[in-house]
N, C-alpha and C positions, 0 to 999 in steps of 0.2 A: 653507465654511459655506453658499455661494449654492447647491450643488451637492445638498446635505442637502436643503435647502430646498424645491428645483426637486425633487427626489426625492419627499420627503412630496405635495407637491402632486399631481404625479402619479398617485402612487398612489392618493390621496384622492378626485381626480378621475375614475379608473380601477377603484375598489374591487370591481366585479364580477368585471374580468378580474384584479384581482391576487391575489382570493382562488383562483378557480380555479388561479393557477400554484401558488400555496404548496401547495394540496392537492396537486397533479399534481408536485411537485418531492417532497412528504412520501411519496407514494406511492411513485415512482420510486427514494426512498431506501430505504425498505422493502425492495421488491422486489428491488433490487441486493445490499442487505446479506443477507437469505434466500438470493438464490443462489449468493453466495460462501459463507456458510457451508452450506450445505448440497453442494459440490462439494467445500470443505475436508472436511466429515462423510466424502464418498463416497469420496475420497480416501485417507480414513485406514484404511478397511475393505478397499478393493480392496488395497493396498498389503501388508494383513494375509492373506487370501485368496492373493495371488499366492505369499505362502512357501509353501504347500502348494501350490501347481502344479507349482513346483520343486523339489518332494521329486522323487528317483529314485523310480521302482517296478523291480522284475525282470522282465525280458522276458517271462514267463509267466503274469505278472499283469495281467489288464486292467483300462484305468481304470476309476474307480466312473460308474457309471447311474444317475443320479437321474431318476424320470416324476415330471413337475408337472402338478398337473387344476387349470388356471386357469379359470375360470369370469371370463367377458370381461364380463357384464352385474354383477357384485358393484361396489357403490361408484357407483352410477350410470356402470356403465361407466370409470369410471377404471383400474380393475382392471391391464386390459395395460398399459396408459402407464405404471404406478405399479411393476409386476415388470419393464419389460423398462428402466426407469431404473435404480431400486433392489436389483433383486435379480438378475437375470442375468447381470449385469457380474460380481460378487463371486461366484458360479457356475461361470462359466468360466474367471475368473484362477482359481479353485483346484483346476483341472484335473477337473471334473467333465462327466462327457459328459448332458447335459440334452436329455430329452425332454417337449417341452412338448407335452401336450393339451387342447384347449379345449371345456369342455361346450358343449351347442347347445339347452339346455333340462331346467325343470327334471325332478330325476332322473335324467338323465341320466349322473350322476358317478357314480350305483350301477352300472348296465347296463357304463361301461368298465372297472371293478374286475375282473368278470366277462371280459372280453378283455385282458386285461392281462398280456405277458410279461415274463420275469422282470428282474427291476430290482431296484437293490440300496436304495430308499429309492420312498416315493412320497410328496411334498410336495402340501400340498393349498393354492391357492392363492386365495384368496377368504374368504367370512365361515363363521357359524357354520352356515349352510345347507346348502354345501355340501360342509365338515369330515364332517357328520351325514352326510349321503348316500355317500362315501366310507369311511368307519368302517361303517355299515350294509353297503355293497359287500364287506369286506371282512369281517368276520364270519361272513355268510352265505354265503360263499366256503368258510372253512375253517370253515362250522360251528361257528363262536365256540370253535374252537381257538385259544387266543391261544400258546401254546408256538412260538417260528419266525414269528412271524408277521414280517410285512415292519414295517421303521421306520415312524415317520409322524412327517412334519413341518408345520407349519403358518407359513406365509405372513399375515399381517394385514391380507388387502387388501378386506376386505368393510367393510360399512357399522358394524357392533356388536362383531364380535371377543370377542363374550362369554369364550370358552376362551382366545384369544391372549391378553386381557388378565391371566390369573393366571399366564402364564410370561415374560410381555414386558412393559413400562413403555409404556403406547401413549401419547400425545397428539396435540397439532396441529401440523402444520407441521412441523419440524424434529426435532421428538420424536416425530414419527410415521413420520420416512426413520432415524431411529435406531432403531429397532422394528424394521420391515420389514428392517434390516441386518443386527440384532442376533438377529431370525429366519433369516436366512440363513445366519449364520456357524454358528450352532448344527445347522444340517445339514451345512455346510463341515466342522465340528469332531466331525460326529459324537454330538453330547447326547444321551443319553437316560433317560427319568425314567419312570417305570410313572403312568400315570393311570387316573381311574376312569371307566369308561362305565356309562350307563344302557341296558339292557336291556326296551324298552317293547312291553311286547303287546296290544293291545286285546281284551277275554275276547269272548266269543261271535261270534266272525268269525277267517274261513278266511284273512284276509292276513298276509303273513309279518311276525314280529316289525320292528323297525327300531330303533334306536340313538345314543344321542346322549352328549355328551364335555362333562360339568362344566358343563350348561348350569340357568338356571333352571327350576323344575318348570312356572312357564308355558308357557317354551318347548318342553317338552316337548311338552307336550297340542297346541301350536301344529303341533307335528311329526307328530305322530299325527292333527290334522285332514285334514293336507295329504295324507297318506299316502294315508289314505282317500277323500277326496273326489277325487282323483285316480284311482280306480277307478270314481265314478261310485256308493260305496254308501252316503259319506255317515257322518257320528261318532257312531257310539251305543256303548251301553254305558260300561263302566268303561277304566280302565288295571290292567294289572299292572305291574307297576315294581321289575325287580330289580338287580342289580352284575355288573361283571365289569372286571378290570384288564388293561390292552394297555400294551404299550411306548410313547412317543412322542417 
């Protein structure tokens, strides 16, 4: 009882410093408990990923090329830290040979589409910014032939995830490293679902159309400013705004 007693006192005595531990004790429980669960999360995906490494192939068959276009500045930068925890590990336990490239500015995911050899997938790794500019790269390539065209997967490492969020369950924290898995596994696994892209052209100007994937019609025009003003001529006129369906 003297010992209770001596304790209250204490702390009564001490209430500045005792609040600060209990926060710093509630926090540090937090924190512990997130990253056990979330190493159990990663655990359970890698674990699943590894049975496909260990499929035999025939000596004839080479393993599959997945090109990733991570764009490092998506998520205030979190972006690489966020793929090379969550999604690269579950990558290459399932025997995927993964070539990672990094934009260096914007637009620049269109220009590598245009250099890009052959690979059996190309995952886009970032928001909806850079989705757009890759699907655009990749249209105007084959002349918005989508017949053959190459897969396309999407990563959810950007800020909005507009498009990630109608194929993936995104949230915070925990639910956002089961996303980003759960995006992974589905190129691991091979998914794919026909989506619709917009086909946007701005009428009385010589620039080449550009393209965007289930995004709102804001975002749109948001993408047709940048487009433009990026050449220095500035948004005038209308939009045209038609359809076209691509694999993803």
């Amino acid at each position: 009882m003297a010992f209770v007693i001596k304790t209250a006192k204490t702390l009564r005595n001490h209430w500045k410093k005792s609040t600060f531990a209990a926060i710093g004790l509630s926090y540090g429980y937090g924190y512990t408990k997130k990253y056990f669960q979330t190493q159990e999360l990663m655990r359970i995906y890698c674990e699943k990923a590894a049975k496909y490494g260990e499929q035999s192939i025939p000596v004839d068959v080479e393993p599959r090329n997945v090109t990733v276009i991570l764009n490092p500045s998506a998520n205030k930068r979190k972006a690489t830290d966020e793929f090379e925890k969550y999604c690269a590990p579950i990558l290459h336990l399932a025997g995927i040979c993964v070539n990672v490239i990094k934009t260096e500015s914007e637009g620049h995911a269109k220009n590598l589409i245009d250099d890009l050899d052959s690979t059996d997938a190309i995952v886009v790794a970032g928001g909806d910014g850079t989705l757009s500019e890759v699907v655009t790269g990749l249209l105007r390539r084959t002349q918005e032939n989508t017949n053959g065209l190459i897969p396309l997967g999407i990563l959810p490492l950007g800020k909005t995830n507009s498009v990630a969020r109608i194929l993936f369950s995104i949230g915070d924290d925990l639910e956002k490293v089961r996303a980003l898995a759960d995006a992974t596994m589905a190129v691991v696994e091979e998914v794919i679902k026909p989506i619709d892209v917009l086909k946007v052209e701005v009428m009385e100007s010589e620039n080449k159309p550009i393209y965007a994937v289930s995004v709102p019609l804001v975002m749109v025009v948001q993408i047709a400013q940048k487009s433009n003003l990026s050449r220095g001529s500035g948004f005038k006129g209308s939009l045209k705004i038609s359809n076209l369906v691509m694999q993803m």
